[in-house]
MITORDREN-120502 format. One line per field, with one value per residue: residue in one letter; x negated, y, z negated of N, C-alpha, C, O in turn. Coordinates in pm, whole numbers, padded with zeros to 5 digits. Layout:
MITORDREN-120502
residuo: [A,...]
n.X: [X,...]
n.Y: [Y,...]
n.Z: [Z,...]
ca.X: [X,...]
ca.Y: [Y,...]
ca.Z: [Z,...]
c.X: [X,...]
c.Y: [Y,...]
c.Z: [Z,...]
o.X: [X,...]
o.Y: [Y,...]
o.Z: [Z,...]
This chain:
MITORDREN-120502
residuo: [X,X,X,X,X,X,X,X,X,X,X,X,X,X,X,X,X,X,X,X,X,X,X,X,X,X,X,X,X,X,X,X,X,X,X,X,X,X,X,X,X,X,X,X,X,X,X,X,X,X,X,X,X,X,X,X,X,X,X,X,X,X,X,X,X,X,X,X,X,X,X,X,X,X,X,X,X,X,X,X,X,X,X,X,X,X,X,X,X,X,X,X,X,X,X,X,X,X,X,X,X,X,X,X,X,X,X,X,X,X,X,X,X,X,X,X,X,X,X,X,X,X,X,X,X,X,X,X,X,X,X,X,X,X,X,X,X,X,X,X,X,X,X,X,X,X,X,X,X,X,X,X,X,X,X,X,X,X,X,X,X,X,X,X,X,X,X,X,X,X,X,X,X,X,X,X,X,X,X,X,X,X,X,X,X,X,X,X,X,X,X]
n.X: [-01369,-01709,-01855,-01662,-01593,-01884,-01862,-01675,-01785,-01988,-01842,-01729,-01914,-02023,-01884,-01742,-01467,-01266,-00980,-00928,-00761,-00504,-00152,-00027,00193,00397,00490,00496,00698,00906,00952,01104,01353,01213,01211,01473,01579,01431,01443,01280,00958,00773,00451,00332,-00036,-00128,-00454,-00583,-00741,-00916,-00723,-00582,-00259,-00191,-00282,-00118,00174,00119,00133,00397,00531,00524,00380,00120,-00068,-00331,-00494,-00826,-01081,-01324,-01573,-01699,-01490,-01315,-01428,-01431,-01159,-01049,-01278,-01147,-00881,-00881,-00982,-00736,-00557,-00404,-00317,-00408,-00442,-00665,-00810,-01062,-01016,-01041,-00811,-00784,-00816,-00614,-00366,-00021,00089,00349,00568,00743,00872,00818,00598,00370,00227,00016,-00197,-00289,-00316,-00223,-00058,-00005,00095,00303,00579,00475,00490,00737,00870,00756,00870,01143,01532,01635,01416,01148,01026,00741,00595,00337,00189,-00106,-00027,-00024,-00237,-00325,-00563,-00647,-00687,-00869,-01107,-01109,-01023,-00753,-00572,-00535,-00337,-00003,00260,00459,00763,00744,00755,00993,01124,01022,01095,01357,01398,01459,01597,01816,01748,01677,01562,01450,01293,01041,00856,00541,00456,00269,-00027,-00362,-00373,-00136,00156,00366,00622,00770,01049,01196,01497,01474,01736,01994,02058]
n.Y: [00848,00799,00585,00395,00434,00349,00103,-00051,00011,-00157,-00358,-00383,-00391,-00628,-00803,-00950,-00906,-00788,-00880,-00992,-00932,-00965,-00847,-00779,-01051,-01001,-00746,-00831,-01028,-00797,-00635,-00647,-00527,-00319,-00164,-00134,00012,00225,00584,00708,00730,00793,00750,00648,00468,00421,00353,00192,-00009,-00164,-00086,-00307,-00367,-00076,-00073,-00284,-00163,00055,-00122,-00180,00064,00292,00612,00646,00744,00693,00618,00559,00536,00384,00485,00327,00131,00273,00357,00069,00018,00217,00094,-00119,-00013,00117,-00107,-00261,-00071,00172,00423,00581,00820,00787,00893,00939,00934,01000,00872,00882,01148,01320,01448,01373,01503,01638,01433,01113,00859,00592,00441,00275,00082,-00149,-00351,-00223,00001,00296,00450,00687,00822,00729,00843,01017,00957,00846,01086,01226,01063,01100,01156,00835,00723,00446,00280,00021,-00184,-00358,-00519,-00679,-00829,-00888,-01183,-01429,-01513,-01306,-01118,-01215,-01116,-00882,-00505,-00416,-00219,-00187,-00365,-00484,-00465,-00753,-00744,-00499,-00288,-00323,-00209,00036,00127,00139,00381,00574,00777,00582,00260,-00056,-00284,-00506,-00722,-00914,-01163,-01347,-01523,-01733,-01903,-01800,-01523,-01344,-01192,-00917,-00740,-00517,-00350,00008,00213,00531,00742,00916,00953]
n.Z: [-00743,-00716,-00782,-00738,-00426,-00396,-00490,-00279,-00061,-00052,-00105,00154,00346,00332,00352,00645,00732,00458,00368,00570,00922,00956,00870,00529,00361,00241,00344,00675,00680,00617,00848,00992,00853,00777,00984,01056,00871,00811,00834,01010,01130,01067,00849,00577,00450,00155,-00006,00178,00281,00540,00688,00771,00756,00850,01121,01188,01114,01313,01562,01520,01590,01423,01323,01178,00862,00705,00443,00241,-00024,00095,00298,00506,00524,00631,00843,01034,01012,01189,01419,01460,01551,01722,01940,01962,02100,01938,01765,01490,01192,01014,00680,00458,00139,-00181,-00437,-00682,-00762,-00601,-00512,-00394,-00086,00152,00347,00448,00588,00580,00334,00203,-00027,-00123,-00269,-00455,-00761,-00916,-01124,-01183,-00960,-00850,-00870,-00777,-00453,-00459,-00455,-00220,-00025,00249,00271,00207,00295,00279,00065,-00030,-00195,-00364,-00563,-00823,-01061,-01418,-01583,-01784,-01717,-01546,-01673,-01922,-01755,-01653,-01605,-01809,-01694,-01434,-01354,-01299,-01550,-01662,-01543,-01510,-01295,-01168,-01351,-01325,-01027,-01087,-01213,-01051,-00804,-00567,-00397,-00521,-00308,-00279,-00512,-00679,-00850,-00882,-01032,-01093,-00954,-00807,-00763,-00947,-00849,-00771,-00638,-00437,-00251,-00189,-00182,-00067,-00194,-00033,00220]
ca.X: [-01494,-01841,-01893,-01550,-01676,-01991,-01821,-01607,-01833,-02052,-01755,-01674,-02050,-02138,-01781,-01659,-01316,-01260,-00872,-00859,-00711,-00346,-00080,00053,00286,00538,00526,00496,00820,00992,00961,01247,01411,01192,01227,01585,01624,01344,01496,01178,00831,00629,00442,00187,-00051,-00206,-00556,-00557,-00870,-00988,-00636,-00482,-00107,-00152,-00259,00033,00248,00170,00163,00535,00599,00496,00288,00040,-00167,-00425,-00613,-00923,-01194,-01440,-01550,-01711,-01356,-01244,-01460,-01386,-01037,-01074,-01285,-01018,-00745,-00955,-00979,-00632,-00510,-00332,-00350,-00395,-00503,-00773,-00836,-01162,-00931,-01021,-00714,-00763,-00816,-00536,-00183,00078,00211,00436,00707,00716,00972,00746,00493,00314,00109,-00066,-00299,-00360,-00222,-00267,00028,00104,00120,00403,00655,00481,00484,00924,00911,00713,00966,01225,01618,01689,01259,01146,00867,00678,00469,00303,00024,-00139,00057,-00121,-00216,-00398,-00702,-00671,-00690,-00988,-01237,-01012,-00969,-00615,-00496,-00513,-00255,00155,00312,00579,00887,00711,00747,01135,01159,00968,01194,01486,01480,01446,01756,01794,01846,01570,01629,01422,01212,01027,00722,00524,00324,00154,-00169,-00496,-00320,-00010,00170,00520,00608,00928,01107,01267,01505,01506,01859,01987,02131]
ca.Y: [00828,00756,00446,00304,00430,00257,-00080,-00081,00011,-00245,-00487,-00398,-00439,-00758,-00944,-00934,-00866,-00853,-00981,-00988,-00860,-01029,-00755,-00852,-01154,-00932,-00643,-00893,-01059,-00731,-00531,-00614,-00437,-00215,-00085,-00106,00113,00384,00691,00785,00631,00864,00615,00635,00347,00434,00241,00103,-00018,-00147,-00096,-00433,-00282,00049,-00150,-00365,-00082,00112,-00200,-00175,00198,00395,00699,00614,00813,00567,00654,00504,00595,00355,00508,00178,00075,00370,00311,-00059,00057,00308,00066,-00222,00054,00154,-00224,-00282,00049,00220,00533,00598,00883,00754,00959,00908,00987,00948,00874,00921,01291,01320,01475,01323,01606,01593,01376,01016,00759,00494,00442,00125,00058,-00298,-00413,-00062,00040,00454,00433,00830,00854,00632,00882,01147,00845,00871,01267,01209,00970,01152,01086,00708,00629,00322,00226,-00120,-00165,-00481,-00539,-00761,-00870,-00932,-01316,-01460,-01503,-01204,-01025,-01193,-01106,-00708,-00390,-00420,-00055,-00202,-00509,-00492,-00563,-00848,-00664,-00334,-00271,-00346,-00092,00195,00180,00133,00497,00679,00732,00513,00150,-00164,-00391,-00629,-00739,-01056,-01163,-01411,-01536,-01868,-01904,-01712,-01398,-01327,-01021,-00820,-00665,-00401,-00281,00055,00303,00682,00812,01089,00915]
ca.Z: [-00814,-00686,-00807,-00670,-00320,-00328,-00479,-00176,00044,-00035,-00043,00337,00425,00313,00432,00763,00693,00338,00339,00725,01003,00943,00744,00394,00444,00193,00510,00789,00633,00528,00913,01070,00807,00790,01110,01092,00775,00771,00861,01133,01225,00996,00771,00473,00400,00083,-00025,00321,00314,00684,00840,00863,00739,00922,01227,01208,01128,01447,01668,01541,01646,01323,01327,01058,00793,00612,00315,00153,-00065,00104,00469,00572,00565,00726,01026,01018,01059,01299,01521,01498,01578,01898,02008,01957,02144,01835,01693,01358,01115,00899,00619,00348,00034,-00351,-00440,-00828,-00791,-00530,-00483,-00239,-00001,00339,00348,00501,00654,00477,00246,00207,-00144,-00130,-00365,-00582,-00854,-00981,-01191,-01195,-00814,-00798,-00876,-00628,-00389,-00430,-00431,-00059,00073,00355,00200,00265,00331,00214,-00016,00019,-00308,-00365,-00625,-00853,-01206,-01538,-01620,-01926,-01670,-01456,-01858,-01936,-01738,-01520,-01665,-01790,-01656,-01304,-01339,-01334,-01652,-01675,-01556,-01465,-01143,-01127,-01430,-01244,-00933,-01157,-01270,-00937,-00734,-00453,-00411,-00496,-00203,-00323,-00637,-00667,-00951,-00841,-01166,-01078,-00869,-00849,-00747,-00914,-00763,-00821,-00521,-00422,-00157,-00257,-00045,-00167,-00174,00016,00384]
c.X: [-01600,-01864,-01810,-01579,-01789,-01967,-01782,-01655,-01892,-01990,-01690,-01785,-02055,-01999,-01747,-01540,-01310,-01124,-00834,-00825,-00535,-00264,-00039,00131,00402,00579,00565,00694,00939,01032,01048,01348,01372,01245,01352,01638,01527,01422,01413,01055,00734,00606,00266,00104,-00160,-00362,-00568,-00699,-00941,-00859,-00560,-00362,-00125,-00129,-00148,00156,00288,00140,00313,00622,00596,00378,00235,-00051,-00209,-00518,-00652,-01026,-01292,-01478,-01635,-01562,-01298,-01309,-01456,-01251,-01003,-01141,-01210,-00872,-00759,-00893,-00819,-00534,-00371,-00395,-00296,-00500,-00573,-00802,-00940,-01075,-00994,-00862,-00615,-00784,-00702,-00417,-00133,00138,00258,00533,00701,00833,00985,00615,00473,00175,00051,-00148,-00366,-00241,-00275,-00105,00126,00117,00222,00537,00610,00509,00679,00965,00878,00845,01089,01359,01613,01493,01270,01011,00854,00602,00487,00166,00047,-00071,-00047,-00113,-00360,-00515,-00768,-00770,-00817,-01092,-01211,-01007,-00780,-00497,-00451,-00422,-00145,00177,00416,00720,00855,00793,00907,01162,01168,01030,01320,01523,01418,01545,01712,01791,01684,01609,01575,01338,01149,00901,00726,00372,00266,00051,-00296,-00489,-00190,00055,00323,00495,00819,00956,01227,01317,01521,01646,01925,02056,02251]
c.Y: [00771,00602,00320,00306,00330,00127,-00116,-00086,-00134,-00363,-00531,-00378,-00517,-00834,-00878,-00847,-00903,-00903,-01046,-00912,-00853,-00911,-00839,-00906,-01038,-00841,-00705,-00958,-00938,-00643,-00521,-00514,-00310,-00076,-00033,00010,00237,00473,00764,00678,00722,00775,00686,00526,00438,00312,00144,-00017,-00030,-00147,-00230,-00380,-00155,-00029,-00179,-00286,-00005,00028,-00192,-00040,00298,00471,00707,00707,00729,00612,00565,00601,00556,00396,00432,00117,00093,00323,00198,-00043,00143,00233,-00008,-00142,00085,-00012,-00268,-00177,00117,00356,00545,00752,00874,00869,00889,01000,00915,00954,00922,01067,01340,01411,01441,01439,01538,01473,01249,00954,00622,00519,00351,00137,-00106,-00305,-00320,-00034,00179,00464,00583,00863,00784,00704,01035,01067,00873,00990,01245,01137,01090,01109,00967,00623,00523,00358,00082,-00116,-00338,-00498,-00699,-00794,-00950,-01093,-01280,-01434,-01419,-01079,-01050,-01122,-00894,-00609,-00369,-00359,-00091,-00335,-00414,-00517,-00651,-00743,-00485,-00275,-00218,-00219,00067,00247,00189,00254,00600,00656,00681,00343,00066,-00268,-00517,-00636,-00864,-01041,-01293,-01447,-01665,-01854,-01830,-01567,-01340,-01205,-00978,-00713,-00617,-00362,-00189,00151,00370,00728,00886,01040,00906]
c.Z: [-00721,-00668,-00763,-00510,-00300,-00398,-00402,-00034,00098,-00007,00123,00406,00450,00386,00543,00804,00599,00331,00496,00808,00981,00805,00621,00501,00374,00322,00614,00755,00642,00682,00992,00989,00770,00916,01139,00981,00771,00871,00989,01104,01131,00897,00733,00414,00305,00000,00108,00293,00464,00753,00822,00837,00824,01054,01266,01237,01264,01536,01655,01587,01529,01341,01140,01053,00714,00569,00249,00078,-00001,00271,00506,00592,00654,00879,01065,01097,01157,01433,01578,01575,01749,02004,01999,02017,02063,01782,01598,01272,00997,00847,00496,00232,-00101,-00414,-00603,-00848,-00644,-00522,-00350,-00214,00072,00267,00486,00515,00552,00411,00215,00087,-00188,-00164,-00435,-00653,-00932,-01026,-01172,-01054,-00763,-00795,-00776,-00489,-00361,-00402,-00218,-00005,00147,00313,00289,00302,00233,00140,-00043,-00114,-00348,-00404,-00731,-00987,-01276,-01537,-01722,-01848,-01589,-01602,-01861,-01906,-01643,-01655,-01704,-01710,-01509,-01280,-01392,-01488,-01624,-01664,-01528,-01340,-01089,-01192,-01386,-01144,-01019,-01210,-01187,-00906,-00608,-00511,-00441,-00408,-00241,-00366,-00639,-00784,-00912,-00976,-01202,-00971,-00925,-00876,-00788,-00891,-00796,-00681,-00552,-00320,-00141,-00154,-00137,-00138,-00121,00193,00373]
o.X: [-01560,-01884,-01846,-01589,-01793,-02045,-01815,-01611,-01875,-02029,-01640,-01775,-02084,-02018,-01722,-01527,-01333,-01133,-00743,-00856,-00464,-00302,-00023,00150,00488,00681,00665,00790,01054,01134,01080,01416,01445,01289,01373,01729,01565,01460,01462,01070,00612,00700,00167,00160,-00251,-00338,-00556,-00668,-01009,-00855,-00454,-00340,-00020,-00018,-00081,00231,00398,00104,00374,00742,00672,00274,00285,-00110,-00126,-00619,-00576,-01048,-01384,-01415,-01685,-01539,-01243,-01259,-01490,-01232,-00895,-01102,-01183,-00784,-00686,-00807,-00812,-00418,-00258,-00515,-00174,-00617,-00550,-00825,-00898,-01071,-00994,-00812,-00502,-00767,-00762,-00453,-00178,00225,00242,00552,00664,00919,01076,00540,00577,00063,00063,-00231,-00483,-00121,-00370,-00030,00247,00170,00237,00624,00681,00560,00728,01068,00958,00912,01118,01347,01593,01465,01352,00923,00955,00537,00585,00064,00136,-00104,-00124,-00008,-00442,-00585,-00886,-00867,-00898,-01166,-01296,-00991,-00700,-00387,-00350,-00445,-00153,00101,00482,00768,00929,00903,00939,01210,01247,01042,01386,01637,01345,01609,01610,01819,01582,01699,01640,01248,01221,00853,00828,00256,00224,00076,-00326,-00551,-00120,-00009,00379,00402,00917,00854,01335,01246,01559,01657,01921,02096,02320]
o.Y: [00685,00530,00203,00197,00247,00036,-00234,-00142,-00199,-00451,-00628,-00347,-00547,-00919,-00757,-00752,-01023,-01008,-01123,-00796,-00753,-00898,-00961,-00878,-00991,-00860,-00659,-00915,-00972,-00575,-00421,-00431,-00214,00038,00065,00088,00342,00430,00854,00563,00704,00715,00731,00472,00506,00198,00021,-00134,00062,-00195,-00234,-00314,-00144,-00054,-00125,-00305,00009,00092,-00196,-00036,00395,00412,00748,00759,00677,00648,00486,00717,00638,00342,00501,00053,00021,00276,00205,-00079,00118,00270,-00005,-00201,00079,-00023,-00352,-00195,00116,00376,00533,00771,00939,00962,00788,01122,00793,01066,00958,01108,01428,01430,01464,01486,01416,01448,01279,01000,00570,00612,00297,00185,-00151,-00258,-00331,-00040,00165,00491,00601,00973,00773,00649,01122,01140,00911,01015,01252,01202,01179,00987,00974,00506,00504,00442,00020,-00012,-00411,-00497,-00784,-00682,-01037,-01145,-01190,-01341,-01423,-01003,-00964,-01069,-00819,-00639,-00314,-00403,-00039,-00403,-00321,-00596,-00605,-00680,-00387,-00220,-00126,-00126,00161,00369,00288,00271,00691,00557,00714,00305,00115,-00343,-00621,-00575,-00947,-00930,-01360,-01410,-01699,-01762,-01806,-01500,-01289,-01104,-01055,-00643,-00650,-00317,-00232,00186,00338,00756,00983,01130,00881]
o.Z: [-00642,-00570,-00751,-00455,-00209,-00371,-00386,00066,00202,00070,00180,00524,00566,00473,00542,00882,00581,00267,00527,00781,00991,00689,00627,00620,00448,00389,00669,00818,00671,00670,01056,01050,00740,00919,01210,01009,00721,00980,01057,01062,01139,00845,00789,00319,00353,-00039,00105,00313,00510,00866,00884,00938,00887,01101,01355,01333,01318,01635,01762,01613,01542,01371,01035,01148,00640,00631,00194,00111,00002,00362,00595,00695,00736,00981,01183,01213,01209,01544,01698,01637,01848,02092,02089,01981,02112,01764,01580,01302,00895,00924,00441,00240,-00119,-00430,-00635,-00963,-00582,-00638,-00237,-00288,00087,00148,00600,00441,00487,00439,00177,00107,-00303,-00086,-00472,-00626,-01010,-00932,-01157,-01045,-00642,-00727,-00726,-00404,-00255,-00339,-00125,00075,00066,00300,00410,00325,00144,00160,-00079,-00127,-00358,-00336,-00734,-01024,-01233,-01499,-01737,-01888,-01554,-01606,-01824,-01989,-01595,-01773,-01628,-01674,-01460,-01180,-01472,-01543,-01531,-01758,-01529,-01338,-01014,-01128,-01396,-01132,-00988,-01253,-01228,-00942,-00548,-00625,-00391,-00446,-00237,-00309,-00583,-00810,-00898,-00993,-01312,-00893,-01042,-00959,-00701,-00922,-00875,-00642,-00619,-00267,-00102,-00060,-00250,-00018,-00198,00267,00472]
């Protein structure tokens, strides 16, 4: 959509770095095993926004594809990838009019949530790939003031990997603070 473009844009104008340079701590935490279980180095960061997870990713030896809608991000991410001597395939993607092709190692979903792409998201995965997913979970005060559609439910998350084949390595809901989040770390079946 249009209008999600130029919210994002504007959000990666006006700040610096809107979360940073630094990867999720869930990824940064999770890459030793990553590295040791993905099946290959091909790697999808969906909603990237400026790169910091792709980045990270191919400082660790993954051949990254990173999709946004906002291309202020994109070139954000693209110049940080330069200065950091990494190559990456930035892509300007709407992600709500989308289909996931090709076939990936990993796939990395941090801080978005498009609910029906989550099961093209497991079709993509390579047997035995991983998936990283790590968003935001409903609270009384997130409710108030958010569009509901874009928050976890209580127990979602676990449910949704729970009826794909392949294994959940690890589940966690994290439902105190400003941000509370439900994150996964799921392998696809098939090694």
């Amino acid at each position: 959509m249009e209008t999600d473009r130029i919210k994002w844009n504007q959000r990666f104008e006006v700040e610096e770095t809107y979360r940073g340079w630094n990867p999720s701590p869930f990824l940064e935490r999770e890459i030793g095993r990553i590295q040791r279980l993905a099946p290959g180095r091909r790697a999808l960061d969906l909603a990237c926004g400026q790169g910091r997870n792709s980045i990270f990713l191919a400082r660790h030896g993954f051949r990254m594809t990173s999709l946004d809608i906002s291309d202020v991000g994109i070139a954000r991410g693209e110049e940080q990838a330069r200065a950091v001597g990494v190559e990456i395939d930035f892509r300007r993607q709407d992600l709500e009019e989308w289909h996931l092709t090709g076939q990936y190692d990993l796939i990395v979903n941090i801080n978005f949530l498009l609910r029906r792409l989550i099961p093209e998201e497991v079709g993509a995965l390579a047997p035995g790939g991983l998936l990283l997913f790590d968003t935001i979970l409903e609270s009384p005060r997130l409710l108030a003031t958010h569009t509901p559609d874009f928050f976890l439910r209580y127990g979602e998350l676990e449910r949704i990997f729970g009826g794909f084949e392949g294994e959940v390595l690890f589940s966690e809901e994290i439902r105190e603070g400003d941000m509370p989040t439900a994150r996964v770390l799921f392998r696809k079946a098939g090694l």
